[in-house]
C-alpha positions in Angstrom: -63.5 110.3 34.4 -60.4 109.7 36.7 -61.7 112.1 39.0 -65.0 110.1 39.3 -63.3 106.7 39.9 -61.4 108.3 42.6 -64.3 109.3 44.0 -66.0 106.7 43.9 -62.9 104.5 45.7 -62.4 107.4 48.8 -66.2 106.4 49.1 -65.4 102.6 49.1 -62.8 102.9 51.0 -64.3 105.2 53.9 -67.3 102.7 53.5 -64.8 100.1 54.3 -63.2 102.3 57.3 -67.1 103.1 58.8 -67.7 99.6 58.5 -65.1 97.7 58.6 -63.5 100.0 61.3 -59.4 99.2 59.6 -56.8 101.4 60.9 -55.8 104.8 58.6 -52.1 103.0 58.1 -54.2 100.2 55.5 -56.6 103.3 54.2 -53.3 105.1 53.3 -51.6 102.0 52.1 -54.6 101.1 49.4 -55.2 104.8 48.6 -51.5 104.8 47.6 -51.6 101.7 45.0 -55.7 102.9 43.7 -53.7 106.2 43.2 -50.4 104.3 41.1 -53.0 102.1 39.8 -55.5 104.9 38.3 -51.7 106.7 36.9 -50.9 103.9 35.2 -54.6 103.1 33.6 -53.7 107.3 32.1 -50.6 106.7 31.0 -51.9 103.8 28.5 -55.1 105.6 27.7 -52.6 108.4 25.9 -50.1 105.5 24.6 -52.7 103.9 22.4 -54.2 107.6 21.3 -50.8 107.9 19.6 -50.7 104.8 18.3 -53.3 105.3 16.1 -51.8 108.4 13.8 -52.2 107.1 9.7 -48.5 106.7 8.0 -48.7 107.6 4.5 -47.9 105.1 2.2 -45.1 104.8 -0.4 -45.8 105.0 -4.2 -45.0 102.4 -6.2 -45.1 103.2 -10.2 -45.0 100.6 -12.7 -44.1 101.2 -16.0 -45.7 98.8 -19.2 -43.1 98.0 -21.7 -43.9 95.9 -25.0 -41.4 93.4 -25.5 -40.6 92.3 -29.1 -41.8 89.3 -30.7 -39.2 88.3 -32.3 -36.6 88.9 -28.9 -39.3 86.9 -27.2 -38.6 84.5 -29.8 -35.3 83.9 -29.2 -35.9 84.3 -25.5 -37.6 81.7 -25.8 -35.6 79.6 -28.4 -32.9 80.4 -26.0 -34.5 79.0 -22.7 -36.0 76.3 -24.9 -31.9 75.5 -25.9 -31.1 76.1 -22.2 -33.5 73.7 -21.4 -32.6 71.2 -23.6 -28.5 71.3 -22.8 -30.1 71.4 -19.2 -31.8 67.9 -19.9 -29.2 66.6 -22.4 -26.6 66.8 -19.6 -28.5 65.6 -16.6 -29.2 62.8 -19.2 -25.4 62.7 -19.7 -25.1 62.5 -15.9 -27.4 60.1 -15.4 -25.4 58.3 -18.0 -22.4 58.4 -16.5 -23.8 57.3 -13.1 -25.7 54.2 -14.8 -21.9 54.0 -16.5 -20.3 53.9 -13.1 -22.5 52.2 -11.7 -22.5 49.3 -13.6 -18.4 49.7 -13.8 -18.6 49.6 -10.2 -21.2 46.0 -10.3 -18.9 44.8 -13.2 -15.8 45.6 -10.9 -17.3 44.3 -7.8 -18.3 41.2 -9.9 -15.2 40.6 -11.4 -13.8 41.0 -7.7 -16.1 38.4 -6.5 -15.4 36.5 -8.7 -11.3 36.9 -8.4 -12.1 36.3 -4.9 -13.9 32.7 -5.1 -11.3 32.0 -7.8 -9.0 33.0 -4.9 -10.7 30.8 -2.3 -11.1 28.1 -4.9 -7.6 27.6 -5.7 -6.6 28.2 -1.8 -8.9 25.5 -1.4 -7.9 23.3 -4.0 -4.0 24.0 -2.8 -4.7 23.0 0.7 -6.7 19.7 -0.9 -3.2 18.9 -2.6 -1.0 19.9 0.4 -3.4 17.4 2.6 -2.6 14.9 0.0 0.5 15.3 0.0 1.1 15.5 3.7 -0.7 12.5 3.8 1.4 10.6 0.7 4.3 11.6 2.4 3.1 10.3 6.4 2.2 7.0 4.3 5.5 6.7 2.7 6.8 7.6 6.0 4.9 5.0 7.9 5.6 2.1 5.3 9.3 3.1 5.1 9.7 3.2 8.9 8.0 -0.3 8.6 10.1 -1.7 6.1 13.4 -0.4 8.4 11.6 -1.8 11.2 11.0 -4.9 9.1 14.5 -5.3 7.9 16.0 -4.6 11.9 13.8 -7.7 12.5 15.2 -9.6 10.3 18.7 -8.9 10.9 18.0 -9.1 14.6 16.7 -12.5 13.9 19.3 -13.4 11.5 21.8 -12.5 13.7 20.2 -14.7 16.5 19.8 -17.0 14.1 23.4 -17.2 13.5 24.5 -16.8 17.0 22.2 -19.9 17.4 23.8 -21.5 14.8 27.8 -20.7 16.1 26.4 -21.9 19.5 24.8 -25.0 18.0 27.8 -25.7 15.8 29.9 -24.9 18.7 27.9 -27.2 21.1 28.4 -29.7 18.4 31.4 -29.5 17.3 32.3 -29.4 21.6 30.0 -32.6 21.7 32.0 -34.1 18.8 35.2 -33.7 20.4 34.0 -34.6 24.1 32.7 -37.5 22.1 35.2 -38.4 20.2 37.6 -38.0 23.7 35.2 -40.0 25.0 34.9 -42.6 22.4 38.7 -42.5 21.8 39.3 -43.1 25.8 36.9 -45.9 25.6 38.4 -47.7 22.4 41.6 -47.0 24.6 40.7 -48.8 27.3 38.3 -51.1 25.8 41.2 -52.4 23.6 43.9 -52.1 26.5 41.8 -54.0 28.9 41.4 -56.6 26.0 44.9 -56.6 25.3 46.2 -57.4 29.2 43.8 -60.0 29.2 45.5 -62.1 26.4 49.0 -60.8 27.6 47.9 -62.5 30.9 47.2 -66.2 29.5 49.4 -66.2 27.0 52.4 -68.3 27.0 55.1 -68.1 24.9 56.8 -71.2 22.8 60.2 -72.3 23.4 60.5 -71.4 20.0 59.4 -67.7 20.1 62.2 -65.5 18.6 62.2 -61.7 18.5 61.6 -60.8 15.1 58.1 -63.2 14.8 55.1 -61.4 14.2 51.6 -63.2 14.2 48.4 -60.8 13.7 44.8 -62.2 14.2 41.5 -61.5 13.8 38.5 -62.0 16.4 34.8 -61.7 15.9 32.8 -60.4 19.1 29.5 -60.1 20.3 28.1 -56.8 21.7 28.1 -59.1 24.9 32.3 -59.5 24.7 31.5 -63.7 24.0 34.4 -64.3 21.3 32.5 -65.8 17.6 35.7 -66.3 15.9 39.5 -66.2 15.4 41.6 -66.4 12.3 44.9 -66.1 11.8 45.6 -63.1 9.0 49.2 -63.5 9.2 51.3 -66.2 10.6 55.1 -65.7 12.5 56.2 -69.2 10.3 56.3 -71.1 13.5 53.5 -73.0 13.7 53.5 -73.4 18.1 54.1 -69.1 17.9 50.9 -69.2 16.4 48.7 -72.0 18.0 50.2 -70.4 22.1 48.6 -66.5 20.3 45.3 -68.4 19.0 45.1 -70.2 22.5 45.9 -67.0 24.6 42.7 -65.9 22.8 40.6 -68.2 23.5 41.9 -68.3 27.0 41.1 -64.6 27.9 37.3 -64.4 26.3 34.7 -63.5 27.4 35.6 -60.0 27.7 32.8 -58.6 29.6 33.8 -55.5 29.9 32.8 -54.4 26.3 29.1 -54.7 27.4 29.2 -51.3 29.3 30.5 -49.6 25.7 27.7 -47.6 23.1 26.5 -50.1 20.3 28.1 -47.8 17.8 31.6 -47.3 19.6 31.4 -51.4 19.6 30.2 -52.0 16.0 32.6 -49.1 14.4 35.7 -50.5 17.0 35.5 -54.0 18.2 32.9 -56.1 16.3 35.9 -57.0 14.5 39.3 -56.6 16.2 43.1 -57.2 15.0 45.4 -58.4 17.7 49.6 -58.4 16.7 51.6 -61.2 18.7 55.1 -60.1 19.4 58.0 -62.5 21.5 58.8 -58.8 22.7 55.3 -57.5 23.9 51.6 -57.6 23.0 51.0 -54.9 21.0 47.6 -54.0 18.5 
């Protein structure tokens, strides 16, 4: 068979060179790889022959044994036992999971609920601190008020007496620039009536040191004379008549018109003058 395919290639192949006119270097070239190639084709032809040699199997021999009832009995009672200790304790498992399990729900719950106690009485302690803060700013507030109050008031109780010292001050300067001044004018008022008389009046031969005559004259506001009395005569009758003449004499006395209605009513609405032979004196 080989030798037939080989034959039947040269003939293909010089075919090919009478026809095709290749040069020998390609013949050789593809007579080389039909030869490998045909080699090749052999060589597996002879693989797969030995291949296919039978292998004798191995014998396998069983043996039947009876087994005894009763043994299978308690075989059975055993796996049956098995089976139930088997069950019983995946029961028991299950059991103890469902146990821990709801241990676990019971713990978590009572963790919950520790927790929201927690938050409750955080809250409720933060509600009461707020309070509180806010008690104490109010009692803060009012007490800063009441010491800003009470400031006030001594601030205006101390004005209020420095008010008062400079009033009574003022007044009591005013009093005593009033009382100068109503002093200076009763002064001069009564010295200015005084030189007046001195200047008209004449004395009697029969003036003596030791006589004393006092009278008392009524005025107007004005200084126009409404009256004179004697309160108290010298005993010499001319002593007296010469003091109620120089009195008479020396009114009006104008210059009383220029004095305050109360200086004049409190001073000289009613005035004493004392007749001396020495001097005029009030």
């Amino acid at each position: 068979m080989i030798y037939s395919v080989l034959d039947q290639m040269n003939s293909f192949y010089h075919n090919l060179i009478i026809y095709n006119g290749y040069p020998l270097s390609v013949i050789i070239a593809v007579s080389f790889h039909s030869l490998l190639l045909a080699f090749l084709i052999w060589l597996q032809s002879n693989a797969n022959e030995q291949s296919l040699e039978l292998v004798q199997p191995t014998i396998i021999k069983a043996l039947f044994i009876d087994e005894n009832p009763q043994v299978r009995n308690q075989r059975v009672m055993e796996q049956q036992r098995i089976a139930r200790m088997q069950l019983e304790e995946q029961n028991r498992i299950l059991q103890e999971r469902e146990t821990e399990q709801e241990m676990e729900r019971e713990r978590q719950r009572q963790e919950d609920e520790q927790q929201r106690a927690a938050l409750r009485e955080r809250a409720e302690l933060e509600r009461l601190q707020r309070e509180e803060e806010l008690e104490r700013q109010q009692q803060e507030r009012e007490e800063s008020e009441r010491r800003e109050l009470a400031e006030r008031e001594e601030l205006e109780r101390q004005q209020e007496a420095e008010r008062n010292r400079q009033l009574e001050e003022n007044a009591a300067e005013a009093q005593a620039e009033a009382a100068r001044t109503e002093f200076e004018l009763v002064q001069s008022a009564t010295a200015i009536i005084q030189q007046a008389v001195q200047q008209v009046w004449n004395r009697p031969p029969s003036a003596r040191n030791g006589m004393r005559a006092i009278l008392q004259i009524q005025m107007l506001p004005t200084g126009e004379l409404l009256d004179v009395r004697i309160t108290q005569t010298s005993g010499d009758a001319a002593f007296d008549r010469a003091s109620e003449n120089a009195v008479y004499s020396a009114a009006p006395f104008t210059e009383l018109r220029d004095l305050p209605i109360n200086i004049f009513n409190a001073n000289f609405r009613t005035l004493s003058l004392i007749f001396q032979p020495e001097d005029l004196l009030n």
